[in-house]
C-alpha positions as CSV (number, residue, x, y, z in Angstrom):
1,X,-9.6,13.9,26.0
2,X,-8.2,11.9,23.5
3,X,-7.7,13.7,20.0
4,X,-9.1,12.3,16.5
5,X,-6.6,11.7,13.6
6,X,-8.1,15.0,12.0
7,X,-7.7,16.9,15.3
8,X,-4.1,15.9,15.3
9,X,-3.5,17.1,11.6
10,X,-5.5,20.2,12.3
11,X,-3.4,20.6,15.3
12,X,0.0,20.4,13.6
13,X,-0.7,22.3,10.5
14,X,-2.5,25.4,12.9
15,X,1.2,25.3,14.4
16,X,3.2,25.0,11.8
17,X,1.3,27.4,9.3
18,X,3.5,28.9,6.8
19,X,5.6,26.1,6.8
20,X,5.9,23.7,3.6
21,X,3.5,21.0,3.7
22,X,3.3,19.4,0.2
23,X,6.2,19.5,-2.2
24,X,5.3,18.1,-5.8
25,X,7.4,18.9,-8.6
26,X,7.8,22.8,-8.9
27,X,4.6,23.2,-6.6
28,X,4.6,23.7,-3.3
29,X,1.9,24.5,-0.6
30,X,2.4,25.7,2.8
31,X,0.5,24.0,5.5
32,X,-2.0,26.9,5.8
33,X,-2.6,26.5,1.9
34,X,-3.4,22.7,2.0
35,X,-5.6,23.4,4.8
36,X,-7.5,25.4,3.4
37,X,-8.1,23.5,-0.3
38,X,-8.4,20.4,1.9
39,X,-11.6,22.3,3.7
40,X,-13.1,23.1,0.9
41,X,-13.2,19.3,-0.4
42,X,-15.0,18.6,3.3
43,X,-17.6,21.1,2.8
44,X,-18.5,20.2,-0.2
45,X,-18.9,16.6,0.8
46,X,-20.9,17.7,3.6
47,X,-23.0,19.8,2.0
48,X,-24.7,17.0,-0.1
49,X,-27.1,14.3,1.5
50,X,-25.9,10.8,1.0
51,X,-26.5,7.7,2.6
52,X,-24.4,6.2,5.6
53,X,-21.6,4.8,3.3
54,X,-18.3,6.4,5.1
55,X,-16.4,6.0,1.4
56,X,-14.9,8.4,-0.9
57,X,-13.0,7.0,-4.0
58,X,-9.8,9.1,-4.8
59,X,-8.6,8.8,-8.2
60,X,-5.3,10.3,-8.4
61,X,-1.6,9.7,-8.1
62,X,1.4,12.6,-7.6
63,X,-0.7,16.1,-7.9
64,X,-1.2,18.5,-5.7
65,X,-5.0,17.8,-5.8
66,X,-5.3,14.4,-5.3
67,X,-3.2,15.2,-1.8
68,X,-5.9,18.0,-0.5
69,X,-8.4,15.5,-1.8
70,X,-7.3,12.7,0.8
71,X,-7.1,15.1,3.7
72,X,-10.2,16.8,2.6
73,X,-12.1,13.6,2.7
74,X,-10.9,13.1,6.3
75,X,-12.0,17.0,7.2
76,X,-15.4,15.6,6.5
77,X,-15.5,12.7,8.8
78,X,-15.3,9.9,5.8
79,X,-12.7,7.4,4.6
80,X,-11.0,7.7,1.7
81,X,-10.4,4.9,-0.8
82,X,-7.5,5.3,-3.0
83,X,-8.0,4.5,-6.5
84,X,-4.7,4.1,-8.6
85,X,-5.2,5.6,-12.8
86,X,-2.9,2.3,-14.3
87,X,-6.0,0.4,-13.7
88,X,-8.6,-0.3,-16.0
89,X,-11.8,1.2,-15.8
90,X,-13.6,-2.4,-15.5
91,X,-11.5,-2.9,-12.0
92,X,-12.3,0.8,-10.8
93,X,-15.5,0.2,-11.3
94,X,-16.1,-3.1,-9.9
95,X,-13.7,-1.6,-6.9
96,X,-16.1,1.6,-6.1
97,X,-19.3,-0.7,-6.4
98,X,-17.8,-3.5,-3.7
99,X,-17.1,-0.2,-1.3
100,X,-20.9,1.2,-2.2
101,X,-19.4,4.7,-2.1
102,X,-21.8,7.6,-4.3
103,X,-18.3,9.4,-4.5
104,X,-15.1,9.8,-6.9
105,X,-12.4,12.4,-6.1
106,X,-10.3,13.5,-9.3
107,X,-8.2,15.4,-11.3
108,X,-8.3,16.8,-14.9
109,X,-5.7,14.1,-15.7
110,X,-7.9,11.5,-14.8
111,X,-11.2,12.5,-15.5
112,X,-11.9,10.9,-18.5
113,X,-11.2,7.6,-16.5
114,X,-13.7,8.3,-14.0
115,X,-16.2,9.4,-16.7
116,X,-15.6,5.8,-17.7
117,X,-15.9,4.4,-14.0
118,X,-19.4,5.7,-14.0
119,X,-20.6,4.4,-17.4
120,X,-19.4,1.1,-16.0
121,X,-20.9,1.4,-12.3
122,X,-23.5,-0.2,-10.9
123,X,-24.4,3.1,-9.0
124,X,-24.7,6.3,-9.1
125,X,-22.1,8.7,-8.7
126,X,-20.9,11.7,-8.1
127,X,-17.6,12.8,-9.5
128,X,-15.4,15.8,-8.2
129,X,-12.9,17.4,-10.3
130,X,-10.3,19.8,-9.0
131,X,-7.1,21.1,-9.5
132,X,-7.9,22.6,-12.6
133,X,-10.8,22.9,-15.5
134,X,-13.2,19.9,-16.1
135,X,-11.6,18.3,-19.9
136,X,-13.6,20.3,-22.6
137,X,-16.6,18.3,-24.0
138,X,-16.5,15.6,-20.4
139,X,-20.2,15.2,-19.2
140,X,-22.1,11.9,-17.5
141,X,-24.9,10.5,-18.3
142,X,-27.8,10.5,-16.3
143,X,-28.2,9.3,-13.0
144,X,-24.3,10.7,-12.8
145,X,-23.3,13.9,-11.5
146,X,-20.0,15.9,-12.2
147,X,-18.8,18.8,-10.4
148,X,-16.1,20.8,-11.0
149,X,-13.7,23.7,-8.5
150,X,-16.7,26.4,-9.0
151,X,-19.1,24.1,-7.6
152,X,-16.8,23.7,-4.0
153,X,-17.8,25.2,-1.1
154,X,-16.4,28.1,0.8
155,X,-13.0,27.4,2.6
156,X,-13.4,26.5,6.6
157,X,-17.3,26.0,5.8
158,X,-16.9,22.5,7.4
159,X,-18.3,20.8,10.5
160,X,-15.5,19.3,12.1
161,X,-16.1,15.7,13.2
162,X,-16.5,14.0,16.1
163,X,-14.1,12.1,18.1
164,X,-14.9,8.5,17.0
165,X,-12.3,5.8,17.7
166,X,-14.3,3.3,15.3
167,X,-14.6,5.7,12.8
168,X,-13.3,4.0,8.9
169,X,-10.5,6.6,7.5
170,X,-9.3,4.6,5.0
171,X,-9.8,1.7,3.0
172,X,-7.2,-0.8,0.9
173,X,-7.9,-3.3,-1.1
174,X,-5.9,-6.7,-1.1
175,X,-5.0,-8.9,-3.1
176,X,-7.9,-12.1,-2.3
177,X,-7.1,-15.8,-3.3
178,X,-10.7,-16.2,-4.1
179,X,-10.6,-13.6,-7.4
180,X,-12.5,-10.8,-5.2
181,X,-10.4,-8.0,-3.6
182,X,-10.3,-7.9,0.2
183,X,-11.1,-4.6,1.5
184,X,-9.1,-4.0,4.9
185,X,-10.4,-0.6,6.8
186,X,-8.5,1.3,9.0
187,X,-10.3,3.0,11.9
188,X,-9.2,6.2,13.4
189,X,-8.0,4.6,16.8
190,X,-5.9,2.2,14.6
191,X,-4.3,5.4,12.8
192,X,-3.9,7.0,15.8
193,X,-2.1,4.2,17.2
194,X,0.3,3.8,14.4
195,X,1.2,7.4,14.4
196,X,1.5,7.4,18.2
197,X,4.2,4.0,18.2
198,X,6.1,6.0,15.2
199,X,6.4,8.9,17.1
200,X,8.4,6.7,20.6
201,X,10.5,5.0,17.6
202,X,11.2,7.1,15.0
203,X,10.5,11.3,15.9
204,X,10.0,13.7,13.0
205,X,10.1,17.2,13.8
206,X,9.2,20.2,11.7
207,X,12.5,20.5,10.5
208,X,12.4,17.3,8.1
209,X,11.7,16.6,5.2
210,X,9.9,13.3,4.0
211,X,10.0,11.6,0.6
212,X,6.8,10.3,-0.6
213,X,7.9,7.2,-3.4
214,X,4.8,5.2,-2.8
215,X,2.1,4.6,-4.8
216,X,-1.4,6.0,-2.5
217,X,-3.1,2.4,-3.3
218,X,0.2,0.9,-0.9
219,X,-0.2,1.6,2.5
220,X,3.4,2.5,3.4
221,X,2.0,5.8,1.3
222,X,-0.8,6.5,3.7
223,X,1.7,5.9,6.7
224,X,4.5,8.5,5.2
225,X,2.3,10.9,4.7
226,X,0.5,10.5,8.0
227,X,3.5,10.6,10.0
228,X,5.0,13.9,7.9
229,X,1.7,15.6,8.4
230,X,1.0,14.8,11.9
231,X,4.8,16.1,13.0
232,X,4.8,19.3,10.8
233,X,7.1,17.7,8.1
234,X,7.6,19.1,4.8
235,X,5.7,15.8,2.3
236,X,8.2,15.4,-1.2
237,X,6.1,14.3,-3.8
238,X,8.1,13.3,-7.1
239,X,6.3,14.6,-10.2
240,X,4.3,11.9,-12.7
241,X,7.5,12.2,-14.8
242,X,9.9,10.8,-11.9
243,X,12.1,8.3,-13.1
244,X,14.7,6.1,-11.1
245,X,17.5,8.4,-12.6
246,X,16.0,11.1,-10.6
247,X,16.0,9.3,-7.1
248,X,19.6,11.2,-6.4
249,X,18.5,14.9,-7.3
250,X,15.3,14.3,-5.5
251,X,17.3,14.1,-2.1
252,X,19.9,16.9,-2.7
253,X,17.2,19.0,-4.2
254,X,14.7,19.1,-1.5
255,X,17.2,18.3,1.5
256,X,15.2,14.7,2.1
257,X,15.6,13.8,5.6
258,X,13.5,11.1,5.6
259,X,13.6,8.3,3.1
260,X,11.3,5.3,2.8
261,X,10.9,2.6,0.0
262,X,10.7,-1.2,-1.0
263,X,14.4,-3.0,-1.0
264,X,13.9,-3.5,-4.9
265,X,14.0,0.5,-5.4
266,X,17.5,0.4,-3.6
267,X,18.8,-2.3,-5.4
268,X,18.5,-1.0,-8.2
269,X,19.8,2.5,-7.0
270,X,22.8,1.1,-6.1
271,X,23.1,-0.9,-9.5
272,X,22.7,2.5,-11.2
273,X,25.6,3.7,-8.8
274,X,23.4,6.4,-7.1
275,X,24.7,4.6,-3.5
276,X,28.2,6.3,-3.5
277,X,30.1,6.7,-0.2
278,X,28.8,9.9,1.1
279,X,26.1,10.8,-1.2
280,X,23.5,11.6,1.1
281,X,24.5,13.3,4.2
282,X,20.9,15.1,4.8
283,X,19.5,12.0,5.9
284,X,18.0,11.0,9.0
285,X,16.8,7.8,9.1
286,X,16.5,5.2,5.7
287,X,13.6,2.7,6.0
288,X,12.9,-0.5,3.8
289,X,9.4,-2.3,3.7
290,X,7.4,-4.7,2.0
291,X,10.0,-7.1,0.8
292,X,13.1,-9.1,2.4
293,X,16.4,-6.3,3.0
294,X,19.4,-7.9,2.9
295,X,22.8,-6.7,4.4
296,X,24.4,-5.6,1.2
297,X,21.3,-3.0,0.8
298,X,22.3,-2.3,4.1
299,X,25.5,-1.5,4.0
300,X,25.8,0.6,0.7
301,X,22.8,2.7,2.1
302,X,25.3,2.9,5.5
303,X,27.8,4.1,3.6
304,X,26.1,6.5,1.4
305,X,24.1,8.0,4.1
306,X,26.7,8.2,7.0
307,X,24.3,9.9,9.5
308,X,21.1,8.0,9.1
309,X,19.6,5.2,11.1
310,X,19.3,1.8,8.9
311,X,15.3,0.5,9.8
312,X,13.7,-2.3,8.9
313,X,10.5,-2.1,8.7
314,X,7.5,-5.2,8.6
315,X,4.1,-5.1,8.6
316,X,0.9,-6.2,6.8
317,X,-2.2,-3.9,5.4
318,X,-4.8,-5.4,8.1
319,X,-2.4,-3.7,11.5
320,X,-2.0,-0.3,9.9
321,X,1.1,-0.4,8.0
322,X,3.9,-1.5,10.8
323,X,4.1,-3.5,13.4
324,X,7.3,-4.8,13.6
325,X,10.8,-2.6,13.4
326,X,14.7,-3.6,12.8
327,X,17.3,-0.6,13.4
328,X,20.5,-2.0,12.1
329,X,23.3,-2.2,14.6
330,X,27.0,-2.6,13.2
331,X,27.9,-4.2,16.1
332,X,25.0,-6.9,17.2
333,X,23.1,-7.1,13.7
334,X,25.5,-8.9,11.6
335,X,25.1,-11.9,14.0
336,X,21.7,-11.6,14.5
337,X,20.9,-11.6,10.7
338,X,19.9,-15.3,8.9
339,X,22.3,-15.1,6.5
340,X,22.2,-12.1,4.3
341,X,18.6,-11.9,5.4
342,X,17.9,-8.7,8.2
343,X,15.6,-9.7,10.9
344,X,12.3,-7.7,10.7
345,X,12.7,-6.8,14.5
346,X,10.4,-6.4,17.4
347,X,6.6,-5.6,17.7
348,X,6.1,-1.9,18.1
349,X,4.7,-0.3,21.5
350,X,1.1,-1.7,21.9
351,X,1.3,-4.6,19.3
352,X,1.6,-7.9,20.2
353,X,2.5,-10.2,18.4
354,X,2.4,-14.8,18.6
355,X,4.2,-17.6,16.3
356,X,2.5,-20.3,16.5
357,X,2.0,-23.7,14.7
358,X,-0.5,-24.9,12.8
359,X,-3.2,-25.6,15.7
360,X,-2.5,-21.6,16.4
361,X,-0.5,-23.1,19.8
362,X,2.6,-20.5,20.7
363,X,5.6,-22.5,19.2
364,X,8.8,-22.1,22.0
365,X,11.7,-19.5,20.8
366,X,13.9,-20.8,17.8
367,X,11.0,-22.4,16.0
368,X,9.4,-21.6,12.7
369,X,5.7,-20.7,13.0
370,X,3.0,-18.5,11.4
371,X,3.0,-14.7,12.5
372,X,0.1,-13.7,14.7
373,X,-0.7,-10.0,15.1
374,X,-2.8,-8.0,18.1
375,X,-3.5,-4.7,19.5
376,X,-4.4,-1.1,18.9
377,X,-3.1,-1.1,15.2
378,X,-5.2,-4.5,14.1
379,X,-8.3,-4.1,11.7
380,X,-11.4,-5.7,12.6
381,X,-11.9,-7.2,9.8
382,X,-12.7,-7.0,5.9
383,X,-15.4,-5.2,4.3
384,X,-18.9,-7.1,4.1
385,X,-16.5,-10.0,4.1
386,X,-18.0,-12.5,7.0
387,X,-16.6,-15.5,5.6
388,X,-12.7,-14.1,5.2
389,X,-13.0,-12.3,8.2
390,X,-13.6,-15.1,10.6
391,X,-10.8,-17.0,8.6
392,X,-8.1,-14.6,9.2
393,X,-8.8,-12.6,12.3
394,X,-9.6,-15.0,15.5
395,X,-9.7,-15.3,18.8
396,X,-7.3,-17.3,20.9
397,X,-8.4,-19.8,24.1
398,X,-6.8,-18.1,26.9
399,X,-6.1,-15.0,25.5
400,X,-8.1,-11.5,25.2
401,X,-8.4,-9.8,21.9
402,X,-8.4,-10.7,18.2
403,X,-5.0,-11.8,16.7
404,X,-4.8,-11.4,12.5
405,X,-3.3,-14.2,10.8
406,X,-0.5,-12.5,8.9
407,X,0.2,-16.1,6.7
408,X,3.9,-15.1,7.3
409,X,6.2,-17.7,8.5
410,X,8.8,-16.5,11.1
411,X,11.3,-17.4,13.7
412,X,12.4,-16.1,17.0
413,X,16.0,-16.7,17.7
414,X,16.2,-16.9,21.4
415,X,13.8,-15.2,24.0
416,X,13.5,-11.6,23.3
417,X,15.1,-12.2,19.9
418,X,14.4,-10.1,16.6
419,X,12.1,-11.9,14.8
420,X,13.1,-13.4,10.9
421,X,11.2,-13.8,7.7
422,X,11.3,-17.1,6.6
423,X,8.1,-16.9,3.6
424,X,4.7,-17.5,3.2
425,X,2.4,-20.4,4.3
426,X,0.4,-19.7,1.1
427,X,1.1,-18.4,-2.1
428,X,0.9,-14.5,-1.8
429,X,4.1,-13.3,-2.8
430,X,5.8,-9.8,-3.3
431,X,6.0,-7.9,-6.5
432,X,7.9,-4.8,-6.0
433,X,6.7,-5.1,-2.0
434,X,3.0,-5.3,-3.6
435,X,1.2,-8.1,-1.9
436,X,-0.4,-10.5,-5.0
437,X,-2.7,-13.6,-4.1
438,X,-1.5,-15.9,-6.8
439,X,-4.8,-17.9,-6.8
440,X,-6.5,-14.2,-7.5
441,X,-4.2,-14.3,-10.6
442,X,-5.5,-18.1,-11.2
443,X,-9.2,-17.7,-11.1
444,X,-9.3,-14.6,-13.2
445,X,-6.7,-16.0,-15.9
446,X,-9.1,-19.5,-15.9
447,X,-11.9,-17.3,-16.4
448,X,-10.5,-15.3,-19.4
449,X,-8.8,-18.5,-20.9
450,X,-12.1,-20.9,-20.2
451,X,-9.9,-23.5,-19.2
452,X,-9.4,-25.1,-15.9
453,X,-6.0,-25.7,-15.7
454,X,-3.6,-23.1,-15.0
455,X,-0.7,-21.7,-12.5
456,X,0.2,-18.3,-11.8
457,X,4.0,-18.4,-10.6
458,X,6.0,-15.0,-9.7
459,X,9.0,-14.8,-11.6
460,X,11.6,-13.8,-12.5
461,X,13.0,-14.0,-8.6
462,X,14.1,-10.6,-7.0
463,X,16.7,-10.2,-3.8
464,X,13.6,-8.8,-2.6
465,X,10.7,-10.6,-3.9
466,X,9.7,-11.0,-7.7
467,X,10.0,-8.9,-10.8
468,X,5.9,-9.8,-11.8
469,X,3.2,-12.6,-12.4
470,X,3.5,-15.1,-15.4
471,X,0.8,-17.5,-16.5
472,X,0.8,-20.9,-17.7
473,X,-2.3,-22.5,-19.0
474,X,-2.8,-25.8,-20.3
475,X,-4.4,-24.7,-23.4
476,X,-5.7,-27.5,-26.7
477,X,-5.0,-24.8,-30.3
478,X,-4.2,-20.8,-31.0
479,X,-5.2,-18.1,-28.9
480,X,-4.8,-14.8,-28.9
481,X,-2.9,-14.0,-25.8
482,X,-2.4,-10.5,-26.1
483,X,-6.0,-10.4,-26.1
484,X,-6.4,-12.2,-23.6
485,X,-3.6,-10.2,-21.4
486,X,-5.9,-7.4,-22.4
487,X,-8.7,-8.9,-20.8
488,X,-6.9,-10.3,-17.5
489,X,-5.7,-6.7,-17.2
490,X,-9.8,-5.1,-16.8
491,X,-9.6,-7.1,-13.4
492,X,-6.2,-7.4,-11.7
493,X,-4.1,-4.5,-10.0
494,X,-1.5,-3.6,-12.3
495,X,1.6,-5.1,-10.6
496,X,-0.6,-8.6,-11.1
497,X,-1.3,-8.7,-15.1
498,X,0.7,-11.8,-16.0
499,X,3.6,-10.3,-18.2
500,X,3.4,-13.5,-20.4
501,X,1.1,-16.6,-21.2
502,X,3.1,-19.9,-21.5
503,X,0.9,-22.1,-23.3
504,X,1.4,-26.2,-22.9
505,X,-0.6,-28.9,-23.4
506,X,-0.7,-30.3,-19.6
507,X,0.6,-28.8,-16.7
508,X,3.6,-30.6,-14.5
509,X,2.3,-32.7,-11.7
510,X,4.7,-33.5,-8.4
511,X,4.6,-37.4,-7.0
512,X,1.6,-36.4,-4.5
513,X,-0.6,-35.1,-7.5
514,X,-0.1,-31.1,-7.2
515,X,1.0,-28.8,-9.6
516,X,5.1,-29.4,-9.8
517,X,6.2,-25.2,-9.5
518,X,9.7,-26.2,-9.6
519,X,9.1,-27.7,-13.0
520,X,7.6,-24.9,-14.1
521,X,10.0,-22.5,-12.7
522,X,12.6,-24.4,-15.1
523,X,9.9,-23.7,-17.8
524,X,9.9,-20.2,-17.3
525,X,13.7,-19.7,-17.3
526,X,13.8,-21.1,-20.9
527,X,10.4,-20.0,-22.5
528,X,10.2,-16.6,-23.9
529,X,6.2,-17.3,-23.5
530,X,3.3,-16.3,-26.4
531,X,2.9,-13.1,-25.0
């Protein structure tokens, strides 16, 4: 019989009992401990009729809570949405009400936010604070309910669910080029196959110990966490304080074994000179996802952690995190790289994946095509999102299953060839490995400006992506743009808030009529922007 993700967390933390199982800051909590809060959060959501929404907003970041929130939500056979507290209430808000959850998961911390959440909700909620006392003086208005620890239910006083392959256990949202968040939901049997893949290509025991540097809102945080968790692994939280000075003592202090993060996080590490020859000797294996790695990343992170394997990893939000992985080879992977560019590797077992042109026809090996995605790992589909749904996931004339369109271009070099990263056949780009829909950016900046012309560019460039989002608006007489930053910043992610507004009086137009982004790339190098 074929075990649920929760059965295979239960499983691993009943084995593994008294060993660590969350590390944050000074705290620590064994794998017996987490269980135990994180059964507590499942009775209580259990214990309350609802409706058939499978949602639970989280609103937390790097506490203790927020973590026995996420696996308590599980416990109780619902998905949890993660909720990140740099956003503005208005977003939150408009986030829970597109998921249609009754529920919001917090913290002291954050409480005062999710008061706010619920003043601007459509709905009515229910908010849970725990980890400590509810803020003195917090209360909802009416039809809002708060709850705080002395209102959670006994420990193990939870119905374990059922085995359900289609079951949501997490949601995302995207970045959409529309202005409207996609949200992508991960089933169980998608989780499960992730985890199961991870486990053939890169084992964790109970002996390591994994760093956690993602933000809970990115899915590479939902993956380390799974994979520590469902192999008995010690999970390294760094505190809310963490800064990048502290990325060194975080490894030697906890003995990291198991490091993950976006390209742009090592280059600057080894700018700071935190990649010295032999720094790191605990580590096992040193992954990079979400932007383009290049070799020299490689190679200072080879020499500073002289027994770990170099990985690649690729993989977007709607096929569960990964489904493509690199290991660096001294030998072969110099000459298989595209210039300083590493390949992003080879489908993981069970994923299949297609380039093809732009009448989705398989292109042959050594040409450049979009990225197709299928299998176990592959979403089906956006939340009460027909329309971009059928867009991005389709079916293929010949060929069984649904394939997501990943809008990556790539190229195979040779049959059986890592595959390469060339860019985007749109324009999502990267910002610190955070996927960001620059005509999201555009409608939302047109709506707060009341103009229609305008171009969101990323800049400045990155070796791995772009620093953030700039605006420039063709805009007639004085504005206000710190206002008006102020209001773009109610209803974009954080990493999207344009960090200036360029005002002109027309925007750049190429020979065939479209905006000229060159042009304004040269704009942007020699404007210091209103704002």
């Amino acid at each position: 019989m074929t075990s649920s993700l929760v059965e295979i967390l239960m499983a691993a933390a009943a084995e593994h009992a008294e060993r660590p199982a969350l590390i944050v800051g000074d705290r620590q909590l064994r794998y017996r401990e987490l269980m135990t809060e994180a059964s507590r959060v499942a009775a209580t959501l259990q214990s309350y009729p609802g409706d058939n929404n499978p949602f639970v907003a989280v609103l937390g970041a790097r506490d203790v809570a927020t973590y026995t929130q996420l696996v308590g939500t599980l416990f109780a056979g619902r998905a949890y949405l993660p909720l990140e507290p740099e956003a503005r209430a208005e977003r939150l808000a408009g986030l829970v009400d597109r998921a249609g959850t009754s529920w919001v998961l917090t913290t002291p911390a954050h409480a005062e936010l999710a008061a706010a959440v619920c003043e601007l909700s459509e709905r009515a909620l229910t908010v849970v604070v725990t980890g400590g006392a509810i803020p003195a003086g917090l209360a909802l208005s009416a039809p809002h309910r708060l709850l705080g620890e002395r209102d959670l239910r006994a420990p193990m006083d939870h119905e374990v669910p059922e085995c359900d392959p289609d079951r949501p256990v997490y949601m995302l949202f995207t970045s959409g080029s529309t202005g409207q968040p996609k949200g992508v939901v991960i089933s169980d049997s998608n989780a499960r196959a992730f985890l199961a893949a991870m486990r053939e290509l890169m084992p964790l025991t109970e002996q390591d110990v994994v760093a956690q540097l993602f933000k809970l809102t990115f899915d590479p945080g939902t993956g380390v966490m799974l994979q520590a968790w469902a192999s008995g692994a010690a999970l390294v939280v760094p505190p809310a304080d963490f800064g990048m000075l502290d990325e060194a003592h975080l490894i030697d202090a906890h003995g990291v074994t198991v490091w993950t993060a976006v390209p742009s996080r090592s280059i600057l590490m080894r700018r700071l000179r935190q990649l010295r020859p032999g720094a790191y000797p605990s580590l096992r294996y040193v992954a990079h996802g979400g932007e383009a790695l290049t070799r020299d990343v490689v190679e200072a992170w080879r020499a500073a952690a002289p027994h770990a394997v170099i990985v690649n990893q690729y993989g977007p939000t709607e096929a569960t995190v990964m489904v493509t992985q690199y290991v660096w080879d001294p030998q072969a992977s110099p000459e298989e790289s595209e210039g300083d560019r590493v390949p992003i590797g080879h489908p993981l077992p069970g994923v299949e994946v297609l380039v093809v042109d732009g009448e989705l026809r398989e292109v042959p090996a050594g040409a450049e095509g979009e990225l197709l995605v299928a299998g176990p790992q592959v979403a089906r589909g956006y939340w009460r999102d027909a329309q971009r749904t059928a867009v991005a996931f389709v079916r293929l004339p010949g060929r069984a299953g649904v394939y997501y369109r990943t809008g990556d271009i790539v190229r195979r070099r040779g049959p059986g060839g890592p595959l390469h990263f060339l860019g985007r056949a749109d324009d999502q780009i990267k910002v610190l490995g955070r996927r960001i829909e620059l005509g999201e950016v555009e409608a939302v900046a047109r709506k707060v400006l009341g103009v229609p012309h305008v171009a969101a560019l990323g800049w400045p460039r990155t070796e791995g992506g772009y620093d953030g989002v700039e605006i420039v608006a063709a805009v007639s007489g004085a504005r206000d743009v710190t206002a008006d930053r102020v209001a773009m910043a109610a209803l974009l992610p954080p990493e999207a808030v344009p960090r200036r507004v360029h005002m002109v009086d027309e925007l750049p137009l190429s020979s065939n009529g479209k905006i000229d982004r060159r042009a304004l790339e040269v704009l942007l190098s020699g404007d210091r922007g209103n704002g």
